[in-house]
C-alpha positions in Angstrom: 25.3 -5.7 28.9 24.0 -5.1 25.1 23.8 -2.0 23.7 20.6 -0.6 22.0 19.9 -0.7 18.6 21.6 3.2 17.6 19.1 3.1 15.1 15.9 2.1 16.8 14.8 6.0 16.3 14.5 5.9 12.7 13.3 2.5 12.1 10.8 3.3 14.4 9.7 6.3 12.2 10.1 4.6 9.1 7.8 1.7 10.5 5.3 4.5 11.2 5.7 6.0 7.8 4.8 2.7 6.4 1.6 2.1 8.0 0.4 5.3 6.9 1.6 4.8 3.3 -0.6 1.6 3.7 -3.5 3.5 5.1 -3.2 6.1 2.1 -3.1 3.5 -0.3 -6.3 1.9 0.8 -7.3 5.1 0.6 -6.1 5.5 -3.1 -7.5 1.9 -3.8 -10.8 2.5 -2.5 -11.2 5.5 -4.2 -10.1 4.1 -8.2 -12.6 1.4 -7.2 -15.6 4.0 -6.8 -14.3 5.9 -10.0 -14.0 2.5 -11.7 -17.9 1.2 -10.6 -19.2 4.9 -11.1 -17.7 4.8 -15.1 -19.4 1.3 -15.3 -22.8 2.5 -14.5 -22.7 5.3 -16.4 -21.9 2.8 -19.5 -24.4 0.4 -18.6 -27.1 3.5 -18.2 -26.0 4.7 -21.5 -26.9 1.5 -22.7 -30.2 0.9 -21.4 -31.0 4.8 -22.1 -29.6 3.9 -26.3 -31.8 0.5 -26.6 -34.9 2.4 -25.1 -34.4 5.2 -27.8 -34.2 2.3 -30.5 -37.0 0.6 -29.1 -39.2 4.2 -29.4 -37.6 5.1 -32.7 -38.9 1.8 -34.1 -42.5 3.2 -33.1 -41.7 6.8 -34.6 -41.0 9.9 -32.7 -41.7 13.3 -32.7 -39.0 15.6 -33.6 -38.8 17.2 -29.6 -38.5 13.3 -28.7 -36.0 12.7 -30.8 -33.6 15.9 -30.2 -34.5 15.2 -26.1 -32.9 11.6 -26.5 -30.3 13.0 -28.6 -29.6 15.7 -26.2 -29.9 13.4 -23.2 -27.3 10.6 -24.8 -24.9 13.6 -25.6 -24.7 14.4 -21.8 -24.3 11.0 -21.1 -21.6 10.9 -23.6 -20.0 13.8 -21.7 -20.2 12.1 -18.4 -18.9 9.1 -19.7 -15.9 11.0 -20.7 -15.3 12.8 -17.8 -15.6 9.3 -15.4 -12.8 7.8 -17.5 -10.6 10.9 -17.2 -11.4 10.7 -13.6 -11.1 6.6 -13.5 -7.7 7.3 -15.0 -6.6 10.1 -12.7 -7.4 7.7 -9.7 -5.6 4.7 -11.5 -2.0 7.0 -11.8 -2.5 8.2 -8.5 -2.8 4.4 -7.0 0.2 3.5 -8.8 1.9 6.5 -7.6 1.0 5.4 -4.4 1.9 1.9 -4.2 5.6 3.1 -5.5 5.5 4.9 -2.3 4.3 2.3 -0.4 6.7 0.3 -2.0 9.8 2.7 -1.2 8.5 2.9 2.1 8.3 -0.5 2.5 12.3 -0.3 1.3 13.3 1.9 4.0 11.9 -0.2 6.8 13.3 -3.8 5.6 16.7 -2.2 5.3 16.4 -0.9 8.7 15.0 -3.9 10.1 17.9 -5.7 8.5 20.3 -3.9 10.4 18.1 -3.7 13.6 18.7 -7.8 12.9 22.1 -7.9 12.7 23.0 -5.6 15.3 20.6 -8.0 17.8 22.8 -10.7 16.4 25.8 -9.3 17.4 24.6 -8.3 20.5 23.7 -12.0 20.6 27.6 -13.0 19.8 29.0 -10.8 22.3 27.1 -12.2 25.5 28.0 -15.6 24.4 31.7 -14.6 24.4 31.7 -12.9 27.5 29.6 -15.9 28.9 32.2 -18.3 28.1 34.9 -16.1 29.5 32.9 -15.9 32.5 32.4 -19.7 32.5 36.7 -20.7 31.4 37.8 -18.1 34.1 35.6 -19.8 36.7 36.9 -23.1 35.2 40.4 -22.3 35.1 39.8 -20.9 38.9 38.2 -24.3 39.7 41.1 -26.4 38.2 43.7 -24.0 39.8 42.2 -24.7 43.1 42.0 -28.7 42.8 45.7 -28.6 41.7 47.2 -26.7 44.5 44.8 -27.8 46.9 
C-alpha cells in the first residue's frame, strides 16, 4: 500500500498560488498595454494637432489663435508626460510581476519534483514487495514439487 505524497498540501497551495500569479499578471500585462496604446495616441494627436497649427500659421493667425494652439499643445505636452510616467509605472509593475510569477512558478516545480520522486518511490516499493510476493509463492511452489 503507497503512502501519500506528505506534501501534496503545499504543492497543492503553491499550484493555486501560481494560477493566480498568472491571472495577476495578465492583469499587469493588459493594463501596460492600455498605458502603452493610450501614450501612442496621445503622440500621434499631438502630431496631427502640431501639423494643423503649421498648416494655419502658414495662412497667418490672430494672436488668440496662436496663444489657443499654444496653450492647447502645452496641455498636450502635459499629458504626454504624464502617459509615459504612467506607461512606465505599468512597465515596473509587469516586471515586478512576472518575477513573481516566476518565483511562483519556482515553488511549484520544486514541489512537483518531489511529488515525482516520491510517486517513483512509491513505484519502487510495490515492485519489491511484488516480487517478494511472487519468489515466496515460487519458492512455495518449488518446495511443494520437491517434497511432493
Amino acid at each position: 500500500m503507497s503512502k501519500p505524497f506528505s506534501l501534496q498540501t503545499l504543492l497543492d497551495l503553491s499550484q493555486l498560488r501560481l494560477e493566480d500569479a498568472s491571472r495577476q499578471l495578465g492583469k499587469l500585462m493588459a493594463s501596460e498595454q492600455e498605458a502603452s496604446r493610450r501614450l501612442e495616441l496621445l503622440i500621434q494627436y499631438r502630431g496631427e494637432y502640431h501639423a494643423r497649427f503649421l498648416a494655419a500659421a502658414k495662412d497667418g493667425l490672430s494672436r488668440a489663435q496662436w496663444r489657443n494652439f499654444e496653450t492647447f499643445l502645452g496641455r498636450l505636452d502635459v499629458a504626454i508626460a504624464q502617459a509615459r510616467h504612467d506607461d512606465q509605472a505599468r512597465k515596473q509593475h509587469t516586471a515586478a510581476g512576472q518575477k513573481a510569477w516566476l518565483a511562483q512558478r519556482g515553488r511549484v516545480d520544486a514541489f512537483d519534483t518531489l511529488a515525482q520522486r516520491h510517486q517513483a518511490r512509491e513505484v519502487q516499493q510495490e515492485q519489491k514487495r511484488e516480487q517478494k510476493v511472487q519468489d515466496e509463492h515460487a519458492a512455495r511452489h518449488w518446495q511443494e514439487d520437491t517434497t511432493g
